[in-house]
N, C-alpha and C positions, 0 to 999 in steps of 0.2 A: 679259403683262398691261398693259403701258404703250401697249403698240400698238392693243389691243384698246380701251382706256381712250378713247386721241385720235379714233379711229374713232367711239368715238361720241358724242364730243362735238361731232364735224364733223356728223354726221347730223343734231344736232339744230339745227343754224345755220339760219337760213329766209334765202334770198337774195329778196328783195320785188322787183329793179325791172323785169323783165319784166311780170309784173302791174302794176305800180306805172302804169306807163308806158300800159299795153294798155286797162287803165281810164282812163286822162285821155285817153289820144285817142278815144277812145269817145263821151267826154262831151263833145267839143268841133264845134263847127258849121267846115265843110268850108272851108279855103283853098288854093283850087289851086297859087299859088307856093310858101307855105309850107308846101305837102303834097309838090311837085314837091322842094324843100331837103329837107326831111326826109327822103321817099322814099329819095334819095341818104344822107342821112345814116342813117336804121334799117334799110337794108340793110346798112351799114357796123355795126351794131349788132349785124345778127341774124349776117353772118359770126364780128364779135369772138364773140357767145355759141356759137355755136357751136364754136369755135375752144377758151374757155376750158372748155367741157365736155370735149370730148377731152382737151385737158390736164387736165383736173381726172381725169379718168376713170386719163389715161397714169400721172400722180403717183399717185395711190391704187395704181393695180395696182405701178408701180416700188418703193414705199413698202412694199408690202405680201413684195414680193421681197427687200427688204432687209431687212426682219423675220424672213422665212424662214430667210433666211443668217445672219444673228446667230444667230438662234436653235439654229439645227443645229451651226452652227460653236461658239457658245459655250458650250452643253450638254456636248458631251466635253471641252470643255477644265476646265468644272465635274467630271467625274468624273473629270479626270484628276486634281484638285486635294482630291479625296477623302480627307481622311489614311491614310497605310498603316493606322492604327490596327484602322481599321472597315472594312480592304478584305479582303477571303473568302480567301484559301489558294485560286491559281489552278490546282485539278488539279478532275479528274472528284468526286464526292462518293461518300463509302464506301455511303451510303445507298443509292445510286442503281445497285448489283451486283446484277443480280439476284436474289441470293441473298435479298435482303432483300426484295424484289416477288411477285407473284403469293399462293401460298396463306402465303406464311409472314408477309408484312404482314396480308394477312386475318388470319387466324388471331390475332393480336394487337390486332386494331384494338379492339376494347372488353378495359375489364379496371379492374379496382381502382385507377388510375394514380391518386389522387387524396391521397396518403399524410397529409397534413396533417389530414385528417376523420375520423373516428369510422368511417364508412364512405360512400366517394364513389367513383362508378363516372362514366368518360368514356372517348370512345375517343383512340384518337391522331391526331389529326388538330386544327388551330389552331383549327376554329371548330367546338364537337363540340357534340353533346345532353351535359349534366349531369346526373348522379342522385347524391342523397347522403341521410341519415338524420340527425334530431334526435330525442330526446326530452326529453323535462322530467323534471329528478332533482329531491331533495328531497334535504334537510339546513336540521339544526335549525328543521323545519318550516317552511322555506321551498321557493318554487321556485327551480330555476333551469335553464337550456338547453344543453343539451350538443347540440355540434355538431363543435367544431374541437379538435381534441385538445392538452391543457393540463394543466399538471399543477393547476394551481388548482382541478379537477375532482374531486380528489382521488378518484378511480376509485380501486378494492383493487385490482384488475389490468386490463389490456384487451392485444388483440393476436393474431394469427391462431398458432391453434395446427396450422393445416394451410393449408397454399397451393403449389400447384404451379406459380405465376407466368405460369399460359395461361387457362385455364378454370375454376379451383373455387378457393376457399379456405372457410373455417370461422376463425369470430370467436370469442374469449370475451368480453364485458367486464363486470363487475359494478362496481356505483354503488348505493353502500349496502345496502339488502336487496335491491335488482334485480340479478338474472343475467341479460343478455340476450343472447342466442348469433347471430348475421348468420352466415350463407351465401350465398356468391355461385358462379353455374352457368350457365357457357357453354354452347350448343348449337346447331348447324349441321345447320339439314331440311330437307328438301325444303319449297321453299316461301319458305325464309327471305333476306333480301334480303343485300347484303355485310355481313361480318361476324357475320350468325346472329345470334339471338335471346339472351337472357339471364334471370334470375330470382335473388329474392334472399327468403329466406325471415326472416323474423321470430320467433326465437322466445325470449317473454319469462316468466322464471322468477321465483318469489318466492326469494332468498336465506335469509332469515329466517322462521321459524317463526312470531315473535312479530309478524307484518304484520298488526295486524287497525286499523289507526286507515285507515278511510276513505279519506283522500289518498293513504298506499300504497297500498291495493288496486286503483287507476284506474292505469291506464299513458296517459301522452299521448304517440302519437309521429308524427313529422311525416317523409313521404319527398315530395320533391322533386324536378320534374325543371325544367331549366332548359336555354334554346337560348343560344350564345352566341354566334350570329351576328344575334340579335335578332328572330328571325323570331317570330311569334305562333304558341304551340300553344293548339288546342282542346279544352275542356271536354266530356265525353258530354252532359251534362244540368246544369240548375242545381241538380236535387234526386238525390245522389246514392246508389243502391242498390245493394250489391252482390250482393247475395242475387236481384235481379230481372235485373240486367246488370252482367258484373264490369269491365266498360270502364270508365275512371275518363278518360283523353284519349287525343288522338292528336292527328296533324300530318307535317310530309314534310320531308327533309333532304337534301339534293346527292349525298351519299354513300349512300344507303339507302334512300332513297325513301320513300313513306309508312308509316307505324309505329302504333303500340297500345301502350298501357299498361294494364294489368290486374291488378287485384287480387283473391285468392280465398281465402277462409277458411270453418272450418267452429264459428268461433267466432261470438257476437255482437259484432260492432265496431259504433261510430258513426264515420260517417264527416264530415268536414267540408272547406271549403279556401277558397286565397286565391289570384288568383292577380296578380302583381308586374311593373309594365312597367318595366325599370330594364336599365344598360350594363353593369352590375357583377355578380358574383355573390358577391363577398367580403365582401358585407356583409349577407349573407340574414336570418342569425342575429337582427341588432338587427330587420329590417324584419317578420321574424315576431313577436317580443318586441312591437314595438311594435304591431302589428296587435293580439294578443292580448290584450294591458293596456288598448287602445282599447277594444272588445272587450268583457272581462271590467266593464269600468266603466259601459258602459249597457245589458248584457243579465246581469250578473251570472254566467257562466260561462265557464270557463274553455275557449274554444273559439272556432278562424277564423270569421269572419264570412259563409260561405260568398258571396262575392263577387269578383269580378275587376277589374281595371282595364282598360279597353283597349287592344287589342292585346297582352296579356300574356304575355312571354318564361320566364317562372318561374310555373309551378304548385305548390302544396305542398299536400300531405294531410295532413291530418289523423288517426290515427288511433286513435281512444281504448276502453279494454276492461278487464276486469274482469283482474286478473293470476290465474292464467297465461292467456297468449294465445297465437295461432301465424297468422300469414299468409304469405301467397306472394304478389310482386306479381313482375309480369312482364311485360316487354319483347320484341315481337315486329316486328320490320323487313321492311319488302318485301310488305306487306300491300294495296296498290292492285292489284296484279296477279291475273287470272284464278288461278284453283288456288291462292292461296297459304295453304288451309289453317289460318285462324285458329284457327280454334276448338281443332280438332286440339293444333297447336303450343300452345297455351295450357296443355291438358292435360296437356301431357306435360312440364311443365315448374311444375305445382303438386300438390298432395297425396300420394298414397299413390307416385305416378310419380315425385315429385322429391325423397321421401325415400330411395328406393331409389337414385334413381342420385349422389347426397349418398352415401350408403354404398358405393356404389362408387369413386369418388372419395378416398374417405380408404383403401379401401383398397388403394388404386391408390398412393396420398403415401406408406403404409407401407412398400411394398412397395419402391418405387422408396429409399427413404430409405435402407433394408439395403441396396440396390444400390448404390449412389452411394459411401456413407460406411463401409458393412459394420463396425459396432459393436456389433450385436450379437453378443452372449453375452462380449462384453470388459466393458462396464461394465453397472451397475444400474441398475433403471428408474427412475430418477433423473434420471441422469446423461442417459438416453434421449430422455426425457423434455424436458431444458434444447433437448437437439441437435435435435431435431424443432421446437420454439419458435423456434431460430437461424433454422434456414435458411429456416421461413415466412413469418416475419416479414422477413427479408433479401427476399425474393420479391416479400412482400404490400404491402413498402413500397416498390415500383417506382413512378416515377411519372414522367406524360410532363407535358411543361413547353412551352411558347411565347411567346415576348416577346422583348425588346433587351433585354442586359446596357448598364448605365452603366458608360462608363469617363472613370477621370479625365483631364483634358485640357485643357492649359493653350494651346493655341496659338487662333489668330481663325481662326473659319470659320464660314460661316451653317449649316452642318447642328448648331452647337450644340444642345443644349433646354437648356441652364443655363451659371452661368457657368464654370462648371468641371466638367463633363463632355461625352462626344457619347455616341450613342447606337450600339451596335452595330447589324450586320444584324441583321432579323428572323431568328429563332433555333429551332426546336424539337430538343428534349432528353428522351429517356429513358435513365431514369439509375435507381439504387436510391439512398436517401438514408441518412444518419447516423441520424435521429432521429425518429420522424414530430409528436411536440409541443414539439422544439425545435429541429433544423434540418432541417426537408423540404424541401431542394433537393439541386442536386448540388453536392460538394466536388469539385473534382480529385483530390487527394492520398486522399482516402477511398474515391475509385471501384478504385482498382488493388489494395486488400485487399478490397473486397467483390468485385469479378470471379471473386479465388481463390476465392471457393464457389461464387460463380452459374455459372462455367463447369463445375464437376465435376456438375451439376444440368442443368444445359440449354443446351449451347455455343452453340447458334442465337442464344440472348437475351444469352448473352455477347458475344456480337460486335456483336449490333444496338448495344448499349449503347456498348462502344468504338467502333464507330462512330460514331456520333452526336456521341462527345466528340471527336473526332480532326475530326470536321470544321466544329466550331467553331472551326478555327485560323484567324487571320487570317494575311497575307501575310507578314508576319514569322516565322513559325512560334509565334507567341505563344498560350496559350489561356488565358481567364479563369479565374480558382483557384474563384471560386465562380460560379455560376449560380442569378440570382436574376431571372426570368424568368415574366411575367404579373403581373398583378392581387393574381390571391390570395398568391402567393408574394412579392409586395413586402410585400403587407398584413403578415407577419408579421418583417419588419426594420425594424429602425430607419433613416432616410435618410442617418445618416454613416457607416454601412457598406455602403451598398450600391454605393458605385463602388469597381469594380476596378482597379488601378495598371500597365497596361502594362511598367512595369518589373521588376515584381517577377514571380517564378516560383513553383512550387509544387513539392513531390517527385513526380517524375514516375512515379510509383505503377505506371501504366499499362505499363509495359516489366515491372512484375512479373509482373504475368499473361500477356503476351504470351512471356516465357521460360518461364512455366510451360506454355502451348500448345508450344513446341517442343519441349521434353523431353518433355511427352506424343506428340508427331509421333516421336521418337528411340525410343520407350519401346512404341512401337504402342499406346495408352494409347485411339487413339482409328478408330470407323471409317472405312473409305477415303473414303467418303462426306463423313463429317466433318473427315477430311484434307484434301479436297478443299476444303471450307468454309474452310479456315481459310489453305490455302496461297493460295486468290483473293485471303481478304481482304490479309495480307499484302501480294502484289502491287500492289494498290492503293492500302494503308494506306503501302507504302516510301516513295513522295516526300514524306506530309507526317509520318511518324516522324522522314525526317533531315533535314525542318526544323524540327524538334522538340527533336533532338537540336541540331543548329548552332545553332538561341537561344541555348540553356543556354549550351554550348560559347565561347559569342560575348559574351552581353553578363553572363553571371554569371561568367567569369573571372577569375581575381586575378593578382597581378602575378608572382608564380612561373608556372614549365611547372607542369602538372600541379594547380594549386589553382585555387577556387572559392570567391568567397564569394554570400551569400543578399542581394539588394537589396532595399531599403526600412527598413533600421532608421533611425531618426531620430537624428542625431548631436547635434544641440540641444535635448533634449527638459531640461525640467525637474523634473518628475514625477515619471518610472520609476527605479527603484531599479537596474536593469538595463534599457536599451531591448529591448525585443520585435523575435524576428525572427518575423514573423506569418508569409513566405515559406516558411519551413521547416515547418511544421505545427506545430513544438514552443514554439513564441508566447513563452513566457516564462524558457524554459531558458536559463539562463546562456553568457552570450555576454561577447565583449569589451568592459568597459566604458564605452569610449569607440570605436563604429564608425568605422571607416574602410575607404579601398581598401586595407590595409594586411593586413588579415582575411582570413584562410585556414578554410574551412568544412570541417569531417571529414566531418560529415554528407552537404554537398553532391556532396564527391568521392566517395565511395561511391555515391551515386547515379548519378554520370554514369560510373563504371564499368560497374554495373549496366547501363545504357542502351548504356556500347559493346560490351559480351560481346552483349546481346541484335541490336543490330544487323549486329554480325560474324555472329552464328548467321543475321540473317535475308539477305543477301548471299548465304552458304553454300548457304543451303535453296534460295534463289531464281538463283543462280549467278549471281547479279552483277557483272558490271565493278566495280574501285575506282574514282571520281573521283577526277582529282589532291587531293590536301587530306584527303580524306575515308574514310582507310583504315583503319575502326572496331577494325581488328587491332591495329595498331600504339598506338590513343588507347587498347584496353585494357589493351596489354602496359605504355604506360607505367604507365596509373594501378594496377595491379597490382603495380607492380614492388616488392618491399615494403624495399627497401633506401633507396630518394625515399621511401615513404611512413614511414617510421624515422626520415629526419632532417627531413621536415615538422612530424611530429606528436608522435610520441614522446617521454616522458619517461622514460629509459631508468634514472631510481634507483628511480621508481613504477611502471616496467614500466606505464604506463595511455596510453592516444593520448588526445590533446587540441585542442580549436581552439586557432587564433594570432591574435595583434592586440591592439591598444593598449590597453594591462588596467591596472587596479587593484582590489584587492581591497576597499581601503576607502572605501567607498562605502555613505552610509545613508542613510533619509529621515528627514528631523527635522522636527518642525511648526515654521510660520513665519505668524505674523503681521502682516497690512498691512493699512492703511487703506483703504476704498473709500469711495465715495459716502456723503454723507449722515453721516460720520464713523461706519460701520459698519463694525466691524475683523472682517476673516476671516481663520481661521485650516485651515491646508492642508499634509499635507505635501508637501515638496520634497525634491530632490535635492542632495544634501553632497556633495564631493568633496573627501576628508582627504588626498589624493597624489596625488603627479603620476603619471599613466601611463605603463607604456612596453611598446615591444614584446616580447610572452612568449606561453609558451604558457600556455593559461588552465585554472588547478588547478582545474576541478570534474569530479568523475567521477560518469558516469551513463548515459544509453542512449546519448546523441550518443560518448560513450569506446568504445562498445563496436560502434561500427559497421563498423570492421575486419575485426570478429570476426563481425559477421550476412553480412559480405560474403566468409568464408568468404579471405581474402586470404591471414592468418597461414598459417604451414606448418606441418603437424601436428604434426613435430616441434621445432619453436620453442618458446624460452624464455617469449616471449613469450607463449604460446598458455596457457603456466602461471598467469602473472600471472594472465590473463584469468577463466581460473577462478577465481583465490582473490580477485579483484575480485568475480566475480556470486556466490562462495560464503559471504563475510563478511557478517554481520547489523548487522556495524557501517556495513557501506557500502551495499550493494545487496539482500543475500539478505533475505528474510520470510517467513513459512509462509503466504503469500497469493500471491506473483509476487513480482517483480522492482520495488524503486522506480526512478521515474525518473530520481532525483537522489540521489547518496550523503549519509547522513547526516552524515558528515566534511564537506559542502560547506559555505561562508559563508551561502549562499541557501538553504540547505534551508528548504524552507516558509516562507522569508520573503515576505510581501506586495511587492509590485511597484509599486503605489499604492497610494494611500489605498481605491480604491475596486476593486482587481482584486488578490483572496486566489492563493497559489499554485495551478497548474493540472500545467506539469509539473517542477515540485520537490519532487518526494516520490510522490504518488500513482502505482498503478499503471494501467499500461494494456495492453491486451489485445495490440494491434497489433504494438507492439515488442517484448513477449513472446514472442509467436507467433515471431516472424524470430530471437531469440534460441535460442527453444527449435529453433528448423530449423536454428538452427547449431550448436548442442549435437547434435544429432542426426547431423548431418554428420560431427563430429568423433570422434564413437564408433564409425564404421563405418570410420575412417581408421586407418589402422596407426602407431602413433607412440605414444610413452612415456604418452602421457594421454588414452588411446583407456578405459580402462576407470572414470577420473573423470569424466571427459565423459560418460556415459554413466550413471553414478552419479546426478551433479546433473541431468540431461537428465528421466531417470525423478523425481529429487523436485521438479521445477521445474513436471513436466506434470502429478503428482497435487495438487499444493498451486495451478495454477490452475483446475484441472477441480472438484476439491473447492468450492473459494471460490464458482466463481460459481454452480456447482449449490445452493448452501445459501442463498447468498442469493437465487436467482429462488426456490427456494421457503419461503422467508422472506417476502418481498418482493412475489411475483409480475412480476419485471421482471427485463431486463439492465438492465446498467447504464453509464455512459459510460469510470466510472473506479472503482478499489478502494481503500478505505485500506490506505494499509503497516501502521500499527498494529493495526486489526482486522479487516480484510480488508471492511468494511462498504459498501456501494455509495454511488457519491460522482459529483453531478453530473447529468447528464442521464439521466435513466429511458426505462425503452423506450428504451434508446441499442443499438437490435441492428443498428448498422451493423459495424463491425469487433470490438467484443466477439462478436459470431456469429462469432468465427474458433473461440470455443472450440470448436466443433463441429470442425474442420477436426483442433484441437490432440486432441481425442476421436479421431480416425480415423488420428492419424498421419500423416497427407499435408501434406507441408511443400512450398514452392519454393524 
């Protein structure tokens, strides 16, 4: 740029005296002496300009060489100066195996990835076509725009009660007296361009008998399609009819070529639209609102102004009808080429054709569901019922993601965006999420219990998955705990949570399911074919697992062999009643009052067990050499060895394992009043410290105590192994005719607030996750020959009807899962539609533990 800059400010220099000169002698009457001087001397003149042209000519070109060389030369040394932070994990990418190319990326390239909407269809790729669905609900006689799923909607239920996570799913959602049922249906014809054609049926029910006031009886609904590489799609006509031509736009895209949009119904709809030249699509919702209220004030109804902007990237429909209604609109690809069949495909893909294969489809999900999970004729349709809800939902809320995670980063460098974060690579991510109206991205920690189902479902999309996370690793072997990735997926965080901390870690979930593939490889669980699948990826996945494993191993170690603590708790904070170790997933569970390196993690080490049994197994599979250092046998026989883990943890008069580190019990918050500004006194609680700390291990018993025990470590026939039961079997500590709390009631912290402004999360409440690995260790211990093989087996069977009951009564109570369960009443607490890991009930229904 500075080269480029001088260059042309040189250009624009005017040198005058060659002219200058060439005109005054011109103008002057002829003297032979002083022409005869001259002559000698502007020869001398016209050699010097000549002279200074070439130099000027040499200088620019040498100058322009030396710009070159800076430039090349100083360019790597810029990327060599790249922080490890944001530099890629230097191996081949898991993506990039074939396995995941040719028909089996098609084959996924469109699909429901859009989990945060009501219903939004894109494919996988960074710069896709959008499609998603609004309509306008009503309460207490108002409107209002349902788009982005929220619980302020206050929806009775919503959520796919069938999805087979390739091609089809079926929606319910009802909003007040409105039932309104979405289907979505893949199909690949002849004809169709990559990724085949799609259709999404509309069909809207009155709930209520008592619907006769007017405003109900009109359904308004708005489907949308949007380019996000900004390219302009076409309008058919400015006056649009469906009943004379059901083409509603069309336009062409890199991947697909050119496309059609069409609608077709055998009801009367009016049709209307708008369409939106804008960078964003996270903001559609107000730009329709706003259109409409524009709108509705100088034409008095409530309906798009059928007009467009130029060049417009976002089209939205309009489409409004007397309830009940029923349309089909439909998506067809590859449509500029000779033979590609429009019409044809269109058919075959709306009315009497696409109810029919809608009905094959479900029961195709039925059929596969007794396959997979084989519950029936064990529980009631019920219970059948919840399990079918899990795992579609687990499915239907797959969603692919592209954009830079923020990380935080305190060092000087110009690739900053802020003052304290950089920007990772660009990123794409599919993943299944938590939540879809309160956290639709990917967790880390969350991904390795949803795997457990997706892979008994469809091992192909389990692996794309882990892949994708695996190679978000950067060169440290580090990966971001969350992924918050695009536009719309930031729109829905706040900005002091969205940078991730390089130093801290997540529980590396992902070695769960990856041991659960090996025992099914041990167990012939699965076909050769998919053997094959899974032993490639393997292959590929081993160099950045064990630098995966070596993070942990390296920078979350503590000062004993064999311990581990969690980084990032705040040892200053004045606030927390207990500081949060956000790192561990368990955020609020009682930890050492005052953190230090001093802290030995229970939890952590069971984890990196976990991770070295599964790395030794994949060494094994894969025949491996040991690296010096790196002899995952020996890292798990120590962390195994349960006589170090005895006098780590152990409180051998409570028979209960515990974390260690610099503790006090008493510790409270007490409100404290100070003066600010303006002599306005605030009052806030803070943090008391009534003793001094010291090093112990830390009395609270709850699921981090019992981690031992899910890691299966204890020996059947141990003393120890006793405790363990009359720990999870007492109502005074852990047991509840709902599951397991997370924190014993005997704890100081039970269900005590942490601030002023964050109520307990896990001190008390139950959760499905830890449940589940509990109950696989109960199950473990009843098939084990030893004195308390027929207790374990006792509480194993009332632990799995008292969660399978609970949540079956509240989904249909409620019409939701839920995030977490009261111990007291077993009541759903927290995030709704949470069917990330509570969908294990499903797993805890079929018995299949890892």
């Amino acid at each position: 740029m500075a080269g480029s800059g001088r260059s042309s400010a040189r250009s624009r220099i005017k040198f005058s005296t060659d002219s200058g000169d060439d005109g005054a002698l011109r103008g002057a009457k002829p003297n032979s002496k002083l022409r005869r001087d001259r002559s000698k001397d502007h020869s001398l003149i016209r050699i010097l300009n000549v002279d200074l042209k070439i130099m000027l000519g040499i200088g620019v070109f040498s100058f322009s060489i030396i710009i070159f060389l800076i430039h090349n030369l100083v360019r790597p040394f810029e990327q060599a100066q790249t922080p490890r932070v944001v530099t890629p994990f230097p191996a081949p990418k898991l993506m990039d195996l074939p396995q995941f190319q040719g028909e089996h990326k098609e084959s996924l390239y469109w699909g429901t990835y859009r989990p945060h909407v009501y219903l939004g269809i894109r494919a996988r790729t960074p710069q896709s076509l959008v499609a998603g669905l609004m309509w306008i609900g009503l309460k207490d006689g108002r409107y209002y725009m349902r788009h982005l799923c929220q619980d302020s909607d206050e929806l009775s239920t919503y959520g796919w009660t069938q999805h087979n996570g390739r091609d089809f799913g079926h929606q319910v959602l009802v909003d007040q007296g409105l039932k309104l049922e979405t289907s979505f249906l893949k199909s690949k014809n002849e004809g169709s361009g990559y990724g085949g054609d799609w259709a999404v049926r509309i069909d809207a029910q009155s709930e209520k008998s008592d619907w006769n006031n007017e405003m109900q009886q009109n359904g308004h609904f708005f489907f949308y399609l949007a380019n996000e590489d900004g390219s302009a799609l076409s309008l058919t006509r400015d006056d649009i009819d469906i009943h004379e031509n059901s083409l509603l736009a069309s336009g062409s895209h890199s991947d697909i070529g050119d496309w059609q949009l069409h609608l077709e119904s055998k009801d009367v709809l009016e049709i209307h639209y708008s369409g939106f030249r804008t960078p964003h699509i996270h903001n559609l919702s107000d730009l329709v609102q706003q259109t409409l209220g524009a709108h509705m004030v100088r034409k008095f109804g409530l309906q798009l102004p059928d007009s467009s902007e130029d060049s417009s990237n976002i089209l939205v429909f309009q489409i409004s009808a007397r309830i009940p209604f029923k349309t089909d609109i439909v998506f067809v690809s590859g449509t500029g080429v000779e033979d590609s069949r429009v019409k044809a495909r269109v058919n075959s893909l709306t009315g009497t054709i696409l109810t029919n294969q809608l009905q094959e489809k479900q029961s195709e999900f039925d059929a596969k569901f007794d396959q997979c999970f084989n519950i029936a004729g064990k529980l009631e349709s019920e219970s059948r019922i919840v399990g079918k809800v899990a795992i579609a939902n687990m499915l239907g809320g797959i969603g692919y993601f592209y954009g830079q995670s923020k990380i935080a980063y305190a060092g000087k460098s110009k690739h900053k965006d802020h003052d304290n974060f950089i920007a990772y690579w660009p990123a794409e991510l599919y993943t299944a999420v938590p939540s879809r109206p309160f956290f639709p991205r990917g967790f880390l920690w969350d991904e390795g219990f949803h795997q457990l189902l997706i892979w008994r479902w469809d091992i192909s999309i389990c692996l794309d998955i882990v892949g994708h996370w695996l190679d978000l690793m950067n060169i440290d072997g580090w990966i971001p705990r969350e992924q918050i990735l695009g536009s719309e997926a930031l729109s829905k965080v706040p900005e002091e949570f969205v940078r991730q901390r390089p130093t801290n870690g997540n529980p590396p979930t992902l070695f769960l399911v990856i041991s659960d593939l090996l025992h099914g490889i041990q167990k012939n669980k699965f076909t050769s074919s998919e053997s094959n699948k899974i032993i490639s990826f393997l292959e590929r996945a081993f160099v950045r697992l064990d630098a995966w494993f070596q993070w942990f191993n390296t920078t979350q170690s503590g000062k004993e062999i064999g311990s581990y603590f969690w980084h990032g708790r705040d040892n200053s904070t004045t606030r927390e009643l207990n500081p949060k170790t956000l790192s561990s997933g368990l955020d609020d569970y009682p930890r050492a009052s005052h953190p230090s390196e001093e802290e030995r993690h229970l939890d952590l080490r069971c984890w990196m067990l976990l991770a070295a049994n599964c790395m030794h197994s994949i060494t094994q599979l894969l025949k491996k050499e040991y690296i010096s250092g790196k002899d995952y046998g020996l890292t798990a026989k120590l962390l195994s060895n349960f006589e170090m883990l005895n006098q780590m943890h152990l409180d051998p008069a409570y028979g209960a394992y515990f974390d260690f580190g610099n503790h006090t019990d008493k510790v409270r918050l007490s409100w404290k009043e100070t003066i600010v500004e303006n002599s306005y006194v605030k009052r806030e609680l803070v943090r008391e410290v009534l003793e001094r700390p010291e090093l112990r291990l830390i009395p609270h018993v709850g699921y981090v105590s019992l981690f031992p025990f899910m890691e299966k470590i204890i020996p059947s026939d141990s003393w120890i192994l006793e405790k363990q039961l009359d720990l999870i079997l007492n109502r005074s500590i852990l047991w509840t005719d709902y599951g397991l709390r997370s924190l014993a009631k005997t704890s100081s912290l039970y269900m005590k607030r942490n601030t002023e402004h964050d109520p307990p999360y896990w001190r008390g409440p139950i959760w499905m996750n830890l449940n589940y690995r509990i109950l696989s260790a109960l199950y473990h211990y009843s098939k084990e020959d030893g004195p308390y093989k027929d207790r374990a087996k006792e509480i194993y069977e009332d632990l799995r009807s008292n969660l399978i009951r609970n949540v079956v009564q509240n989904y249909h109570q409620t019409g939701f899962l839920w995030e977490q369960y009261d111990q007291k009443k077993g009541k759903g607490k927290g995030a709704r539609l949470f069917t990330g890991w509570t969908s294990l009930v499903l797993l805890v229904m079929a018995e299949a533990y890892c």
